[in-house]
VEXVEXGU-832656 format. One record per residue (C-alpha): chain; x, y, z. Coordinates in pm, 1 decimal. Layout:
! residues N
+----+----------+----------+----------+
: ch :     east :    north :       up :
+----+----------+----------+----------+
:  A :        X :        Y :        Z :
...
+----+----------+----------+----------+
//
This chain:
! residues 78
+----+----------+----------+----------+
: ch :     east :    north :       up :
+----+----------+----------+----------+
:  A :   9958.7 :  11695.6 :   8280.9 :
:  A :  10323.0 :  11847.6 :   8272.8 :
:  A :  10584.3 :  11657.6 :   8348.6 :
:  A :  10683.7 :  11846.3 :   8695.9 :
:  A :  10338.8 :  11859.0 :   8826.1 :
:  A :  10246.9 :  11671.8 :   9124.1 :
:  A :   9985.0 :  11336.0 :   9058.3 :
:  A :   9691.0 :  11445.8 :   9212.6 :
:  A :   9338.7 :  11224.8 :   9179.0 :
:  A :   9200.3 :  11561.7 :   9013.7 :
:  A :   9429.9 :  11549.1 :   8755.8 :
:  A :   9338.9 :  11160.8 :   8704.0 :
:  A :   8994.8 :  11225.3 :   8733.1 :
:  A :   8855.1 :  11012.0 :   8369.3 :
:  A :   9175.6 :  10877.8 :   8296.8 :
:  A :   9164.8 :  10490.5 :   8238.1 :
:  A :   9565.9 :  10450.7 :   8179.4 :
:  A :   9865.9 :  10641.0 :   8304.4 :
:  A :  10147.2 :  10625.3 :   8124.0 :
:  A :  10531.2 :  10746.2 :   8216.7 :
:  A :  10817.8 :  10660.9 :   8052.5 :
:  A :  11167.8 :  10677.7 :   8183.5 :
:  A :  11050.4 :  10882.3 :   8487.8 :
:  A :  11367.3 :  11060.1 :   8627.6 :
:  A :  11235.2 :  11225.0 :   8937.1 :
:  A :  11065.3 :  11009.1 :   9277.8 :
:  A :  10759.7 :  10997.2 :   9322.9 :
:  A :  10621.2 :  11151.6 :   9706.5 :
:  A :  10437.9 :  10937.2 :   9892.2 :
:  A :  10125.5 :  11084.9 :   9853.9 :
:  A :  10127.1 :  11042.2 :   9443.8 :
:  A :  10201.4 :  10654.1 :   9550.1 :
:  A :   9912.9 :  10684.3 :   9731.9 :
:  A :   9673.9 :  10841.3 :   9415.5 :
:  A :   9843.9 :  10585.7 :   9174.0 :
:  A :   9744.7 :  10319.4 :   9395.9 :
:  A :   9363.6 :  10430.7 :   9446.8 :
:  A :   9340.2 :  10488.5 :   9090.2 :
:  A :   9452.3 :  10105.8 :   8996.8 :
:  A :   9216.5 :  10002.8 :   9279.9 :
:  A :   8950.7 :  10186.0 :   9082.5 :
:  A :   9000.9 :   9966.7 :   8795.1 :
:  A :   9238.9 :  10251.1 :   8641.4 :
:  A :   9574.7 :  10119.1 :   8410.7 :
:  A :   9934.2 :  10189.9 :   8429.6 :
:  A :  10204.3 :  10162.8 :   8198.6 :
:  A :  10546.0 :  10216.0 :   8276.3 :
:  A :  10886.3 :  10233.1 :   8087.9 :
:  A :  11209.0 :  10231.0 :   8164.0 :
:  A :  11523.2 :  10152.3 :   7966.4 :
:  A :  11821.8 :   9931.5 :   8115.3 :
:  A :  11950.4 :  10055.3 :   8419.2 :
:  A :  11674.2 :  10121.9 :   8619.6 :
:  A :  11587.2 :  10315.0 :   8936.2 :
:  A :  11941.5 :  10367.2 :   8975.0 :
:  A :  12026.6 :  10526.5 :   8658.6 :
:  A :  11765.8 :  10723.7 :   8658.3 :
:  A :  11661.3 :  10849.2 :   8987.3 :
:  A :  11323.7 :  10738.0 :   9040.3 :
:  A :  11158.1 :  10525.7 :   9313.9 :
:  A :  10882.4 :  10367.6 :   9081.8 :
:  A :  10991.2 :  10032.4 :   9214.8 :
:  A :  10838.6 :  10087.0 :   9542.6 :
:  A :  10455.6 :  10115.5 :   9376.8 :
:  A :  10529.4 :   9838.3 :   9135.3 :
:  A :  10639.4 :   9595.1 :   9406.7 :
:  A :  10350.0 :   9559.7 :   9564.5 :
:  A :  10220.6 :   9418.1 :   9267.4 :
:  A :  10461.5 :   9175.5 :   9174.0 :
:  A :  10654.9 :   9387.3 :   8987.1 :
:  A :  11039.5 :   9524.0 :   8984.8 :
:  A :  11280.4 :   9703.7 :   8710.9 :
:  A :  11597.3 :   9557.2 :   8778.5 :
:  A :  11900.3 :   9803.4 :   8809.0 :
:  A :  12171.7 :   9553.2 :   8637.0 :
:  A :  12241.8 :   9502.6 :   8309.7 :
:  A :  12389.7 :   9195.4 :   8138.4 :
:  A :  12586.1 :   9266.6 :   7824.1 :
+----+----------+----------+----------+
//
């Protein structure tokens, strides 16, 4: 999948884990909504993001990751 194209469940069809690292765009709600079918379908994510967060690097990943007890913090202690 390139990088600009839009998460679609076609283009996760037989994928077991998803992987993005430092993602520097948001995500639409409708890829939240294929990420989060294809987790409830026993699908894997793995995400990566350096220090700084959402906020340094654009992205609203936070929002999917919340609901699942997880959050990348936007401070960073020196």
């Amino acid at each position: 999948m390139n990088l600009k194209d839009e998460i679609t469940s076609e283009k996760l069809f037989g994928v077991k884990l998803w992987i993005t690292a430092g993602p520097r765009e948001k995500f639409s709600a409708a890829e939240f909504s294929v990420l989060k079918k294809f987790l409830e379908d026993g699908g894997a994510i793995l995400v990566m993001l350096r220090e700084g967060g959402e906020t340094r690097y654009g992205t609203n990943i936070n929002f999917l990751l919340e609901e699942y007890g997880i959050v990348f913090n936007n401070d960073v202690n020196s």
